[in-house]
The first five atom37 places (N, CA, C, CB, O) and aatype in JSON, in Angstrom:
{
  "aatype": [20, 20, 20, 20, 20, 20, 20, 20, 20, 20, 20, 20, 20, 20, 20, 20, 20, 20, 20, 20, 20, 20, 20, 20, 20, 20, 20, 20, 20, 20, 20, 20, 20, 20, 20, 20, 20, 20, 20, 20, 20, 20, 20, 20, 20, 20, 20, 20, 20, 20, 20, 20, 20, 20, 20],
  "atom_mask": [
    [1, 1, 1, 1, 1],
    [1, 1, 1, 1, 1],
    [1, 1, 1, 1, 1],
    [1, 1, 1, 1, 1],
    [1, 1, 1, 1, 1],
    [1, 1, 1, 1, 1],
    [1, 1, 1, 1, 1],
    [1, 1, 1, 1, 1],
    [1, 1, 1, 1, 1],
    [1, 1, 1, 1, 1],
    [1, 1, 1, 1, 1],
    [1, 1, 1, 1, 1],
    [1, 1, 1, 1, 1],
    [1, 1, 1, 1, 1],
    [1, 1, 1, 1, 1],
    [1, 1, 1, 1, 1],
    [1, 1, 1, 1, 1],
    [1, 1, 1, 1, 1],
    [1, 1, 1, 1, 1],
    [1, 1, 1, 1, 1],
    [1, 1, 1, 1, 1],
    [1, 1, 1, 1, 1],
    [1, 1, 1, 1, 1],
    [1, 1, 1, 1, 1],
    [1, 1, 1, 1, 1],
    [1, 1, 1, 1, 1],
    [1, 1, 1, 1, 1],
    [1, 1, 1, 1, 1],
    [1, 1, 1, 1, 1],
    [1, 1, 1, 1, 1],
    [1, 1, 1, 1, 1],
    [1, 1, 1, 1, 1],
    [1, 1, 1, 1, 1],
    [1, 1, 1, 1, 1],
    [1, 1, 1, 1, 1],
    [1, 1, 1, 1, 1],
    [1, 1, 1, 1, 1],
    [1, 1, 1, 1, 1],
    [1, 1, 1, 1, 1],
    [1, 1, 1, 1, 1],
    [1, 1, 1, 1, 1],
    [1, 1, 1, 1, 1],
    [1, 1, 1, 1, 1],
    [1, 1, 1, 1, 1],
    [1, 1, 1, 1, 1],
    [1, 1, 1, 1, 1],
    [1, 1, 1, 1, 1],
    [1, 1, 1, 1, 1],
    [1, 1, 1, 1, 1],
    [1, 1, 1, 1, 1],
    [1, 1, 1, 1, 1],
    [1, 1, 1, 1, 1],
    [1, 1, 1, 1, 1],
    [1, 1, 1, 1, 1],
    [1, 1, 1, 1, 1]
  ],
  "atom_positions": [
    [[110.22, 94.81, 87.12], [110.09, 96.21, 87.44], [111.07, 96.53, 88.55], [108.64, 96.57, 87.85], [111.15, 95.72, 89.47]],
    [[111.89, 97.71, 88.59], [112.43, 97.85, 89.5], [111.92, 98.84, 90.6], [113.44, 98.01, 89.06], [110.91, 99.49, 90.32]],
    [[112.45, 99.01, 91.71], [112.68, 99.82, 92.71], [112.13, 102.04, 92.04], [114.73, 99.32, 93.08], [111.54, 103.0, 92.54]],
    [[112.61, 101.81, 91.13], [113.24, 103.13, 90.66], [112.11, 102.89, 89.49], [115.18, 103.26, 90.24], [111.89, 104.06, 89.17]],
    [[111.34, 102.17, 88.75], [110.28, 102.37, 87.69], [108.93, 102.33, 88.5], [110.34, 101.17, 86.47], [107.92, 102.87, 88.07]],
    [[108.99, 101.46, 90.03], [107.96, 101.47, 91.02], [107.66, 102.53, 91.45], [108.14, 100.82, 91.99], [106.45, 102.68, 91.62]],
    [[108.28, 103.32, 91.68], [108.36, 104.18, 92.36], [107.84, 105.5, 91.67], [109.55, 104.13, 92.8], [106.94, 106.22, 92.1]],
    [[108.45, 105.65, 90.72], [107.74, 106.87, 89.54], [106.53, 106.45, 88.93], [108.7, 107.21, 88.17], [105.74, 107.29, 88.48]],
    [[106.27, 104.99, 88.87], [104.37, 104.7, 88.6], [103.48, 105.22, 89.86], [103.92, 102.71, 88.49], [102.53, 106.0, 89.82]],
    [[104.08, 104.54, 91.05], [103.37, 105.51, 91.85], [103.44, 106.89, 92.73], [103.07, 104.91, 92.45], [102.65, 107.28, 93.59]],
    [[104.6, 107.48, 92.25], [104.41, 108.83, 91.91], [103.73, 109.91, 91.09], [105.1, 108.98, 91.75], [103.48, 111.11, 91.19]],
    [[103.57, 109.12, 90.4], [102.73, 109.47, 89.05], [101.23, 109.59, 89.07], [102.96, 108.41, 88.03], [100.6, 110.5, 88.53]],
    [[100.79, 108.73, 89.64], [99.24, 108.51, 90.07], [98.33, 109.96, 90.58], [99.28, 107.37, 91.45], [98.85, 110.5, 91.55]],
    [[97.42, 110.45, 90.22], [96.87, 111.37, 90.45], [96.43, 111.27, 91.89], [96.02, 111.53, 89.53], [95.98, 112.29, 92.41]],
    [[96.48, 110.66, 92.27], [95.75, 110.5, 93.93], [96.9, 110.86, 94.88], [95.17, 108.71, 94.41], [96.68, 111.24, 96.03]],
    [[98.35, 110.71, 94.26], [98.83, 111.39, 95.53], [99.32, 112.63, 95.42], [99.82, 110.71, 96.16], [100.26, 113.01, 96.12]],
    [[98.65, 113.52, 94.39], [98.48, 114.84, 94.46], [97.54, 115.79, 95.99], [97.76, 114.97, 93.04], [97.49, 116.91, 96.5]],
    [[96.71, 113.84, 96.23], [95.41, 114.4, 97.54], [95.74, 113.47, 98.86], [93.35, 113.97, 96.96], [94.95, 112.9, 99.61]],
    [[96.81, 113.5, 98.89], [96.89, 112.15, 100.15], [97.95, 112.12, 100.48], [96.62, 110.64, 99.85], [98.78, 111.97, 99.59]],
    [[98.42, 112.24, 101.85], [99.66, 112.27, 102.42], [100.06, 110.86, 102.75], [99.67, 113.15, 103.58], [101.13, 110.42, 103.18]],
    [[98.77, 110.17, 102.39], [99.19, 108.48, 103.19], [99.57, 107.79, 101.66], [97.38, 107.34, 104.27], [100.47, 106.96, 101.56]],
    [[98.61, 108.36, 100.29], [98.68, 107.42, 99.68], [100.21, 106.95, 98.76], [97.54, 107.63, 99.01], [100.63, 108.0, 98.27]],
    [[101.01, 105.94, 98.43], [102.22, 105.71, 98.14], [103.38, 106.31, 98.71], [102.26, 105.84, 97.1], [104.47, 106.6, 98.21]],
    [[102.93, 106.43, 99.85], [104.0, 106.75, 101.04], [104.51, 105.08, 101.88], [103.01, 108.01, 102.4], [103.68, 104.38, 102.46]],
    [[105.98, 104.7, 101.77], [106.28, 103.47, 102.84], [106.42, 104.07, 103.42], [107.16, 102.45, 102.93], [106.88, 105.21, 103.58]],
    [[105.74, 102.89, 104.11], [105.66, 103.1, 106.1], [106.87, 103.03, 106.7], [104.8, 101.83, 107.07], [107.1, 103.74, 107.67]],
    [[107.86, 102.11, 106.17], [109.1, 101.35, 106.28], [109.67, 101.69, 105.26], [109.07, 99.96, 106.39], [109.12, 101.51, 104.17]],
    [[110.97, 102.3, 105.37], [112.04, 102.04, 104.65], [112.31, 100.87, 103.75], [112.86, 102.07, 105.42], [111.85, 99.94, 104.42]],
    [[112.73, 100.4, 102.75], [112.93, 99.64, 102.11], [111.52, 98.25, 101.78], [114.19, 99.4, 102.71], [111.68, 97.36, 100.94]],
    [[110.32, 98.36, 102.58], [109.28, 97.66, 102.02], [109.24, 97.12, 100.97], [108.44, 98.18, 101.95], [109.27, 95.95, 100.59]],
    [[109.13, 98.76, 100.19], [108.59, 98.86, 98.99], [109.5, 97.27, 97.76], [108.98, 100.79, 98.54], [109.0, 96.49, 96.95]],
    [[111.18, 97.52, 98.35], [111.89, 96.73, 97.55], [111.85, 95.11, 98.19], [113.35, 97.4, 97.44], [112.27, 94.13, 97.58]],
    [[111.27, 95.09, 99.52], [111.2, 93.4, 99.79], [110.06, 92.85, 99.13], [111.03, 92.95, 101.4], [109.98, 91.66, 98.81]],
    [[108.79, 94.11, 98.83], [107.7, 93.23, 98.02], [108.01, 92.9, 96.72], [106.4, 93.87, 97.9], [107.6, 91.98, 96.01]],
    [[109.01, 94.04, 96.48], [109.34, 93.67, 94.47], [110.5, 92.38, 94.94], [110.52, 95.62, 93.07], [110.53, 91.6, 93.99]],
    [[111.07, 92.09, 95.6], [112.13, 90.74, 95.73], [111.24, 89.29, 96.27], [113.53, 91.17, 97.11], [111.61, 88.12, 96.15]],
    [[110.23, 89.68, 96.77], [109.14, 88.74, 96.55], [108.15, 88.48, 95.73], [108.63, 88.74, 97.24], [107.17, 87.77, 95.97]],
    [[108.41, 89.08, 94.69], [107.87, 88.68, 93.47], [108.5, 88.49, 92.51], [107.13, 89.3, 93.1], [107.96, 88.29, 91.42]],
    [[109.77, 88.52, 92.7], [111.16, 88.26, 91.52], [111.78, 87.3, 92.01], [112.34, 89.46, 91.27], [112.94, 87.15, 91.61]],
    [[111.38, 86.59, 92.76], [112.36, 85.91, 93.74], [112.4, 84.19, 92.81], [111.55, 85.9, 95.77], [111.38, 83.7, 92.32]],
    [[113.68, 83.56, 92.75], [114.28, 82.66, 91.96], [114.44, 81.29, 92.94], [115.68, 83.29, 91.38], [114.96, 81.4, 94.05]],
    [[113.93, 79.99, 92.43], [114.0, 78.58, 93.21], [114.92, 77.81, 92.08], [112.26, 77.74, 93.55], [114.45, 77.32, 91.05]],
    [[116.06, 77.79, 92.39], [116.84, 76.54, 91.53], [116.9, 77.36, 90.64], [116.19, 75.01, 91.11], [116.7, 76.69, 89.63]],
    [[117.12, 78.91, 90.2], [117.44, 79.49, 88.68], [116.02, 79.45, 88.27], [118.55, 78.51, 87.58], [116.09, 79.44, 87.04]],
    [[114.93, 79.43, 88.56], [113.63, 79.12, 88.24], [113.13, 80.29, 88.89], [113.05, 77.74, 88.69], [113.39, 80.58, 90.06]],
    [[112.16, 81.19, 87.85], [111.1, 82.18, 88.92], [110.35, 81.5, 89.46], [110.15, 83.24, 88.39], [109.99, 80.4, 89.05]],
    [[109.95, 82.09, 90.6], [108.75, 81.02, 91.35], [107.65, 81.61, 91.15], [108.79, 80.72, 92.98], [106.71, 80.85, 91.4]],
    [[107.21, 83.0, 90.67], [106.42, 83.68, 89.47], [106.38, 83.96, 88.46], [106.21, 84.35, 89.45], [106.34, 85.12, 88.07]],
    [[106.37, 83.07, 87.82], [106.98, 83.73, 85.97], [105.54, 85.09, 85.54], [106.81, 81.67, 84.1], [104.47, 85.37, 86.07]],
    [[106.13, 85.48, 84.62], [105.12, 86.4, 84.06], [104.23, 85.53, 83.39], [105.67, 87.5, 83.11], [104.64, 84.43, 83.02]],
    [[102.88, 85.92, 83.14], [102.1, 85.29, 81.83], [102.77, 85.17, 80.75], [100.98, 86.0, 81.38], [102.69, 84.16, 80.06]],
    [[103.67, 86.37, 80.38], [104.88, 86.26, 78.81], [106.03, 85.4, 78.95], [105.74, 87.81, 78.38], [106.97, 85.27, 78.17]],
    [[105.89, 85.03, 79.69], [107.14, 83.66, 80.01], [106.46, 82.36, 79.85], [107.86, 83.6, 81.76], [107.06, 81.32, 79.57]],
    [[105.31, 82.44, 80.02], [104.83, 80.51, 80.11], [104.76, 80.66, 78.67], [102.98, 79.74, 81.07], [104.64, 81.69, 78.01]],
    [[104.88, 79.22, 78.23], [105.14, 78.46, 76.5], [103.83, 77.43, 76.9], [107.22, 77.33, 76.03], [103.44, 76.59, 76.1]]
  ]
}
């Protein structure tokens, strides 16, 4: 998922039609160190594969 499909899922969400806090970063760029910690690669290897990746 990227940066830019994250971002419009939680834009999208009915709750932050009522919430100034909710899917608001606190920090600048957060949002993309949590998606690079969950994409993040050991030896060419995810170190999370998806469930649709394990055989």
């Amino acid at each position: 998922m990227t940066y830019a499909e994250c971002r419009h899922l939680i834009d999208s969400m009915k709750y932050g039609d009522f919430s100034d806090i909710f899917g608001v970063e606190k920090e600048v760029g957060k949002l993309n160190g949590i998606l690079a910690a969950v994409y993040q690669n050991v030896f060419g290897t995810e170190l999370y594969p998806s469930i649709y990746c394990i055989s």
